[in-house]
C-alpha positions as CSV (number, residue, x, y, z in Angstrom):
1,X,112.4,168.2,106.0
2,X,115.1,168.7,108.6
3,X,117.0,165.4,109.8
4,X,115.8,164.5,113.0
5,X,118.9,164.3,115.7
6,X,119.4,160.8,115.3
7,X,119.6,160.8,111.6
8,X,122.5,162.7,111.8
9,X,125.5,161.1,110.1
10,X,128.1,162.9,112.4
11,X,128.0,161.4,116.3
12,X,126.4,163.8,118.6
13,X,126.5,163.4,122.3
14,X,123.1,161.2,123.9
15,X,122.8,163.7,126.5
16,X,123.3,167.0,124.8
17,X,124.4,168.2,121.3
18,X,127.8,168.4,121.6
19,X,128.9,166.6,118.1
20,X,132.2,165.5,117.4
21,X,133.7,168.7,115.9
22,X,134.2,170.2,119.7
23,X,137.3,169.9,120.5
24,X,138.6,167.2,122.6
25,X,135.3,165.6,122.4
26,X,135.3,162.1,123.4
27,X,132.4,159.6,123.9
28,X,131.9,156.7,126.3
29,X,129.9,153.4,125.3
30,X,126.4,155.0,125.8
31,X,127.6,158.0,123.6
32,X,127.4,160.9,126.5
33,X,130.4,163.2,126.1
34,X,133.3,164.3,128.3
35,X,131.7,167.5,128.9
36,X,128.6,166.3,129.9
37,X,130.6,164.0,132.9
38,X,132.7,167.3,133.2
39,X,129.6,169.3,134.1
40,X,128.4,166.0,136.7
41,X,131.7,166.3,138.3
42,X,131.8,170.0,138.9
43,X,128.2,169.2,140.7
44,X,129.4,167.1,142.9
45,X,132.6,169.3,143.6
46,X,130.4,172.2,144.4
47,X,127.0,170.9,145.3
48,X,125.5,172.8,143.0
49,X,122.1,173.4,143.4
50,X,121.7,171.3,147.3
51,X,121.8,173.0,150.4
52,X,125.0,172.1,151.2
53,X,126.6,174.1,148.4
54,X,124.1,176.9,149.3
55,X,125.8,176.9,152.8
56,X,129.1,177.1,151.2
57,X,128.4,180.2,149.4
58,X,127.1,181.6,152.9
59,X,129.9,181.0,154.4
60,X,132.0,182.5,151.5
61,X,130.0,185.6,151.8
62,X,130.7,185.9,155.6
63,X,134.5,185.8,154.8
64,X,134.0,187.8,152.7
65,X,132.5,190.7,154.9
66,X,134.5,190.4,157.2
67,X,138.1,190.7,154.7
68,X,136.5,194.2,154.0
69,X,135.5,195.3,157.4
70,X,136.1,199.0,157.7
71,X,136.6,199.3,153.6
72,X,134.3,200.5,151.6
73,X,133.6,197.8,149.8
74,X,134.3,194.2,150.4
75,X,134.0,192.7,146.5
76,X,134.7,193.8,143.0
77,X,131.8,192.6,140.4
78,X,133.0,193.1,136.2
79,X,130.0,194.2,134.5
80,X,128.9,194.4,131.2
81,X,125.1,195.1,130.8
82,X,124.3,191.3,130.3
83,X,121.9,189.0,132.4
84,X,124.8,187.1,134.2
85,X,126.3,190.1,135.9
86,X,123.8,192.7,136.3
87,X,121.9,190.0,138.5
88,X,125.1,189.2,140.1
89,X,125.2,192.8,141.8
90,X,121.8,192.1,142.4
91,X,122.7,189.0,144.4
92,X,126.0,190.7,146.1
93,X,123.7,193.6,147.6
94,X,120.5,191.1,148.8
95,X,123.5,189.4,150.9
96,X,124.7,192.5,152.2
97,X,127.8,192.9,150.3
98,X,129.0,195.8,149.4
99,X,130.7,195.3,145.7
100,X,132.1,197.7,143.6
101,X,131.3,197.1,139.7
102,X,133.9,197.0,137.5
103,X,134.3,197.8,133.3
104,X,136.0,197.3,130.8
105,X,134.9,199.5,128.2
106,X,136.6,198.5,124.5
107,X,134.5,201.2,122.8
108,X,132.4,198.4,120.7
109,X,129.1,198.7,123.7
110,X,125.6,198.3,122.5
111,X,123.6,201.3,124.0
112,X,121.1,198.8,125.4
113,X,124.1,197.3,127.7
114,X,125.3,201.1,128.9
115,X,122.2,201.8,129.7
116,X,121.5,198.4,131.8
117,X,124.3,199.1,133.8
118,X,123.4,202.5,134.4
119,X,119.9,201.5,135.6
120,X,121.3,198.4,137.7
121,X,123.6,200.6,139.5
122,X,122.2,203.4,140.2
123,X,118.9,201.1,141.7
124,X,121.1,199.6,143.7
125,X,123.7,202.4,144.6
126,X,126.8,200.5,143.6
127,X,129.8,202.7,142.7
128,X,131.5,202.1,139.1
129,X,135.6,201.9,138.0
130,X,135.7,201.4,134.6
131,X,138.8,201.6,132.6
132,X,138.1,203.1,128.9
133,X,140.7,201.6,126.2
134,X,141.8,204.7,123.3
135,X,139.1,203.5,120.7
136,X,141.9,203.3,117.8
137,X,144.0,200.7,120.3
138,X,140.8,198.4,120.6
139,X,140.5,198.9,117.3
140,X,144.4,198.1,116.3
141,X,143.9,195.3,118.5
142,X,140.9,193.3,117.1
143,X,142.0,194.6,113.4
144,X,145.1,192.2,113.9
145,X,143.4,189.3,115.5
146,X,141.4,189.4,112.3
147,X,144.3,189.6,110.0
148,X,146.1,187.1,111.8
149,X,143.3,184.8,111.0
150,X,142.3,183.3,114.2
151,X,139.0,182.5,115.8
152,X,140.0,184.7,119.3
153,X,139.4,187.8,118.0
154,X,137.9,188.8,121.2
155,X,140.9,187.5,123.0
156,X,142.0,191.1,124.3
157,X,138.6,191.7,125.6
158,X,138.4,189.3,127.9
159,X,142.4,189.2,129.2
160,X,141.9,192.7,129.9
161,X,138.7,192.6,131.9
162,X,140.5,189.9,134.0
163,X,143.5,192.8,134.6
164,X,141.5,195.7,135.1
165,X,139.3,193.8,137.6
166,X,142.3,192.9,139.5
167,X,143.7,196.4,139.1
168,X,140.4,198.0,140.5
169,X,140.3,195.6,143.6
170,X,144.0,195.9,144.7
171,X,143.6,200.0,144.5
172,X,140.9,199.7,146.4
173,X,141.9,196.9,149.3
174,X,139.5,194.4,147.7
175,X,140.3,190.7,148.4
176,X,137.8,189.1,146.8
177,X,135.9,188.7,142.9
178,X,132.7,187.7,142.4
179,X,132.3,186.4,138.8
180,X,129.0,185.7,137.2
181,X,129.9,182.9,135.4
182,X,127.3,179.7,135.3
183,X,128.7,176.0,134.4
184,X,125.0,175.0,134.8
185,X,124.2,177.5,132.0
186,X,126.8,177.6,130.2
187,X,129.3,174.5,130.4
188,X,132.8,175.2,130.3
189,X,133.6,176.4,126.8
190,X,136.4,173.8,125.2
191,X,140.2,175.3,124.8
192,X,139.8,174.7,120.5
193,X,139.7,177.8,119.3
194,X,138.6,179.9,122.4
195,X,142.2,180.5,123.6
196,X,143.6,183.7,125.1
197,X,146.9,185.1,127.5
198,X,149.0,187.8,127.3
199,X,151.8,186.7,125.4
200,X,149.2,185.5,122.7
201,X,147.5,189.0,122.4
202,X,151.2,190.6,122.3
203,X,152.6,188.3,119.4
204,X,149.5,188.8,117.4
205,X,149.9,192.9,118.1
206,X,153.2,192.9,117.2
207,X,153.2,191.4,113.9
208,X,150.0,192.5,113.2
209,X,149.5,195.8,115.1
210,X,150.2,199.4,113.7
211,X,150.1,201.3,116.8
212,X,151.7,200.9,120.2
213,X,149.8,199.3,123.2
214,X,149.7,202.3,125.9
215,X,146.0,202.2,127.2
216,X,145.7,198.7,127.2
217,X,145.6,196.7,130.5
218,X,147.9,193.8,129.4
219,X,147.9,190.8,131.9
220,X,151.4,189.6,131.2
221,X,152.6,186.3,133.0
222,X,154.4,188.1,136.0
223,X,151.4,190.1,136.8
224,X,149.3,186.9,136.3
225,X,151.6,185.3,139.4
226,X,151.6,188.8,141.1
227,X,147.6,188.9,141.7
228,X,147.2,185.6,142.4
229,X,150.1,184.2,144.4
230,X,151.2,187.7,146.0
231,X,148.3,189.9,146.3
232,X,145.8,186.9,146.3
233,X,143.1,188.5,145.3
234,X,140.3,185.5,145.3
235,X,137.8,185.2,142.2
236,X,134.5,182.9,143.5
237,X,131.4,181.9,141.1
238,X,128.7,182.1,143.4
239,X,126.7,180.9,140.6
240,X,128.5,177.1,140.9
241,X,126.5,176.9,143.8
242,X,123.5,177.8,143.6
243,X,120.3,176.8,141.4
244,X,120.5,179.5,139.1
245,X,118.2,180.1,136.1
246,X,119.6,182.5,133.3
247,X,115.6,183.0,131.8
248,X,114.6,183.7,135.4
249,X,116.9,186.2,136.2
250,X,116.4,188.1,133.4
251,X,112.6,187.8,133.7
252,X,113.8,189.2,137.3
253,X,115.5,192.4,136.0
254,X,113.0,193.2,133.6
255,X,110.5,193.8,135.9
256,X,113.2,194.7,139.0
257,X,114.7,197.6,136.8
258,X,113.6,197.8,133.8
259,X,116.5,196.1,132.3
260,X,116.5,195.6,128.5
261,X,117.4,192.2,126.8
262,X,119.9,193.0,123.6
263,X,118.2,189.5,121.6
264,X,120.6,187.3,122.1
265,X,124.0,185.5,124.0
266,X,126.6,187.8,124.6
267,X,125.1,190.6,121.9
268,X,125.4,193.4,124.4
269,X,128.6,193.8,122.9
270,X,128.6,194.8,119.0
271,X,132.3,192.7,118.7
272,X,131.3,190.1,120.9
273,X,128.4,189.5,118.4
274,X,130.4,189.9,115.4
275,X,132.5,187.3,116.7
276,X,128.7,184.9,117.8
277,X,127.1,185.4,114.8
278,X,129.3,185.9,111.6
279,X,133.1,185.2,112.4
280,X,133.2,182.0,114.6
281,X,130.3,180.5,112.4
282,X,131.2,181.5,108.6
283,X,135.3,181.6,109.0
284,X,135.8,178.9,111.6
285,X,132.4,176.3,111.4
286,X,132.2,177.0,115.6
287,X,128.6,178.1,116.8
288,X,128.7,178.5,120.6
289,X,125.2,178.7,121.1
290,X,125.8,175.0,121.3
291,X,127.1,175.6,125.2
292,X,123.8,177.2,126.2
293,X,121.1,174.8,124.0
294,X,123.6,172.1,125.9
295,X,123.1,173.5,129.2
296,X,119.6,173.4,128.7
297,X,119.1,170.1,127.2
298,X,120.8,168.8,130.7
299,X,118.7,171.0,132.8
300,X,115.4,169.5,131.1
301,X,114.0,172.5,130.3
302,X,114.4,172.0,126.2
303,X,114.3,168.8,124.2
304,X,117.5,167.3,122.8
305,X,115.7,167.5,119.0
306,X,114.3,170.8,119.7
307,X,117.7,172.4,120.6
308,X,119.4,170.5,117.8
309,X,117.0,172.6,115.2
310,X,117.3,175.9,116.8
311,X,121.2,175.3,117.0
312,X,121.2,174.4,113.0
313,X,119.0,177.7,112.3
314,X,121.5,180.9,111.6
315,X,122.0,183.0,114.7
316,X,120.9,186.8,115.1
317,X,122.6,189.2,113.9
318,X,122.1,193.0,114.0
319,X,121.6,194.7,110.7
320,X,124.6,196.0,108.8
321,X,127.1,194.6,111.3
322,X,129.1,193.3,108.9
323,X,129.0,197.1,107.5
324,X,130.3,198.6,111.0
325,X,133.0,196.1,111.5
326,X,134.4,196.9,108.5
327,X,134.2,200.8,108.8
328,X,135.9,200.7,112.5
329,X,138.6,198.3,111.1
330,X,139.8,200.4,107.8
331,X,139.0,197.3,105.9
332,X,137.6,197.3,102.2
333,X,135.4,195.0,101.4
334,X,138.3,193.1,99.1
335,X,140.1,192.3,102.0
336,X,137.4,191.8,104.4
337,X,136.4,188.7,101.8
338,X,140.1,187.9,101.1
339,X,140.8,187.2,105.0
340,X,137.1,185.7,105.9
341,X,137.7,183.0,102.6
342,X,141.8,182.5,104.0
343,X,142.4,178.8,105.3
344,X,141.8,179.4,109.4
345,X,144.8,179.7,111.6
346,X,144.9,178.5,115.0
347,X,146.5,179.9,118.1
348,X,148.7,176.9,118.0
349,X,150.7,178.6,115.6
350,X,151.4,181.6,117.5
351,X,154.0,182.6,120.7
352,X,151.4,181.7,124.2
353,X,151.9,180.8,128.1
354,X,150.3,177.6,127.1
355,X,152.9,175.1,128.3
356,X,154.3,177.2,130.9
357,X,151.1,177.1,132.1
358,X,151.2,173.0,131.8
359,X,154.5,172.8,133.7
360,X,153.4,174.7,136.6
361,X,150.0,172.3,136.4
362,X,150.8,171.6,140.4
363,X,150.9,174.8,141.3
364,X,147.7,175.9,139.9
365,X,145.8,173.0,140.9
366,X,146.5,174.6,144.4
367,X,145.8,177.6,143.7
368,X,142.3,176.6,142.0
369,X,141.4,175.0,145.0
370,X,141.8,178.0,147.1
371,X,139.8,180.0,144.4
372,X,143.2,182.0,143.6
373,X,142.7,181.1,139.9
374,X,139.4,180.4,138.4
375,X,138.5,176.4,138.1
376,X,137.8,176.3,134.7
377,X,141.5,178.1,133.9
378,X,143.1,175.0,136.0
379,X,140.8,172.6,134.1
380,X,141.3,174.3,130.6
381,X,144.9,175.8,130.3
382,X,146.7,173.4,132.7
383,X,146.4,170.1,130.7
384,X,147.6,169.2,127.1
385,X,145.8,169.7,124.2
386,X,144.1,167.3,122.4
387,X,143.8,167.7,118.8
């Protein structure tokens, strides 16, 4: 019989199920966790959910309007064929924005999530920039994140979403980002092992790598600066406004456009699951299904016990995935089990922006409030690391 929650002999968080592996965890005297105030705090900040913060977004969405009058469009949107996105263009075009999607494609798609994009787009007539990485880069890339031995080995993927974004929106006069990006939903994942920047990526390539980067958008520190202080090009999550429901929205585009749901968290995306439901788990002990059964736990829509269960049950996985990552890689199955039984590395260990990004703390706070740097960076990457 399965322990209930409280029987648990590690200390899990009263109000969700963060336990006390998550990094940085802390607990006050009624045993809620930092995060849990964390999320409370970001509530407040934004109004989440209250018509004040709904009036905020309004207003955003009028400056933004009027940034891109006489352009043709006003917003850039990255997509990938998951809920959070598609029904952010869905949300852009119902307040008369006019956004231009944006992808990054690292040749690792599901075909459910190319063809959710297709069908989102084309109902909506939004226009699509995607840069399209050389297939053996991507695949240099993520081969030497997995020899290096460290959990972010979809760290390239999600730096190079960031550039190409800012790349598409400053070729095309496009001040402002919308990023689908719930807190609500999704908490703000903790730095631990979920760490990424260009210098990281490059270090890792370089000792790792055996080709050169040349179609890769890397987001070095200067260019970091560049679209953020210089160009200031403006990233906003309407979603930290608003009431928003991840199960209704994709209940929404089911029936809107005939959207498909790929089974699970981030699974449009065949690395992105490798890295959900067999590396993070089996290598590292991380599961970050705990951020969404967390988010849900707070919102009241799924018992504490009940989300502790599903979270201790093993986590989809497509059929011979394990199979394909190998075969893209060049990695026999010898060394595929010799680097998933290594002792972990962390990205501690490795060259990174990390205290450059501490010292210029000030700076970024500013910029975070002007929405020149995503929040959760500031609150992430800007402050020590606990161990």
């Amino acid at each position: 019989m399965k322990p209930s929650i409280d029987q648990e002999e590690i200390q899990i968080c009263s109000r969700c199920i963060y336990d006390e592996r998550v990094s940085a965890i802390e607990f006050d005297e009624d045993g809620v966790c930092n995060y849990c105030k964390q999320i409370d705090s970001l509530s407040g900040e934004y109004a989440t959910g209250q018509p004040e913060g709904e009036r905020e977004l309004l207003r955003i969405f009028d400056k933004i309007k009027r940034s891109g009058k006489g352009k043709k469009y006003d917003c850039a949107i990255g997509v990938s064929g998951g809920t959070d996105s598609s029904y952010m263009l869905y949300l852009a075009k119902k307040h008369g924005l006019r956004p231009l999607a944006v992808h990054y494609d690292n040749t690792w798609n599901t075909s459910v999530a190319t063809q959710n994009i297709r069908k989102v787009l084309s109902a909506l007539d939004i226009d699509l920039y995607t840069h399209v990485v050389d297939n053996k880069e991507a695949d240099d890339l993520f081969r030497s994140f997995f020899l290096a031995g460290v959990a972010e080995i979809e760290a390239s993927t999600d730096l190079a979403l960031a550039e190409t974004i800012y790349r598409a929106a400053w070729k095309h006069g496009i001040k402002y980002v919308l990023e689908g990006h719930s807190f609500v939903t999704e908490g703000i994942t903790p730095v631990g092992r979920n760490y990424f920047d260009g210098r990281y990526v490059k270090a890792i390539h370089r000792k790792f790598g055996r080709m050169p980067m040349r179609s890769y958008p890397l987001m070095t520190f200067g260019r970091f600066l560049w679209w953020s202080v210089f160009a200031r090009i403006r990233k906003i999550r309407p979603f930290w406004y608003l009431s928003y429901n991840k199960e209704e929205a994709r209940e929404f585009l089911e029936k809107k456009f005939d959207w498909k749901y790929y089974g699970g968290h981030h699974l449009e995306n065949r690395m992105t699951a490798f890295l959900h439901g067999i590396y993070a788990p089996k290598k590292f002990g991380m599961d970050f299904r705990n951020n969404a059964l967390s988010a849900l736990v707070r919102l009241g829509k799924m018992p504490r016990e009940e989300a502790w269960v599903s979270y201790n049950q093993p986590p989809a996985v497509e059929r011979d995935l394990v199979e394909y990552f190998r075969k893209r890689l060049g990695l026999s199955k010898e060394k595929y089990d010799e680097v998933m039984s290594a002792t972990p590395k962390s990205w501690t260990e490795y060259p990174t922006y990390k205290k450059r990004f501490e010292l210029l703390r000030p700076l970024f706070a500013v910029l975070a409030k002007a929405n020149l740097v995503p929040m959760s960076f500031y609150l992430k990457y800007c402050f020590p690391t606990k161990a």
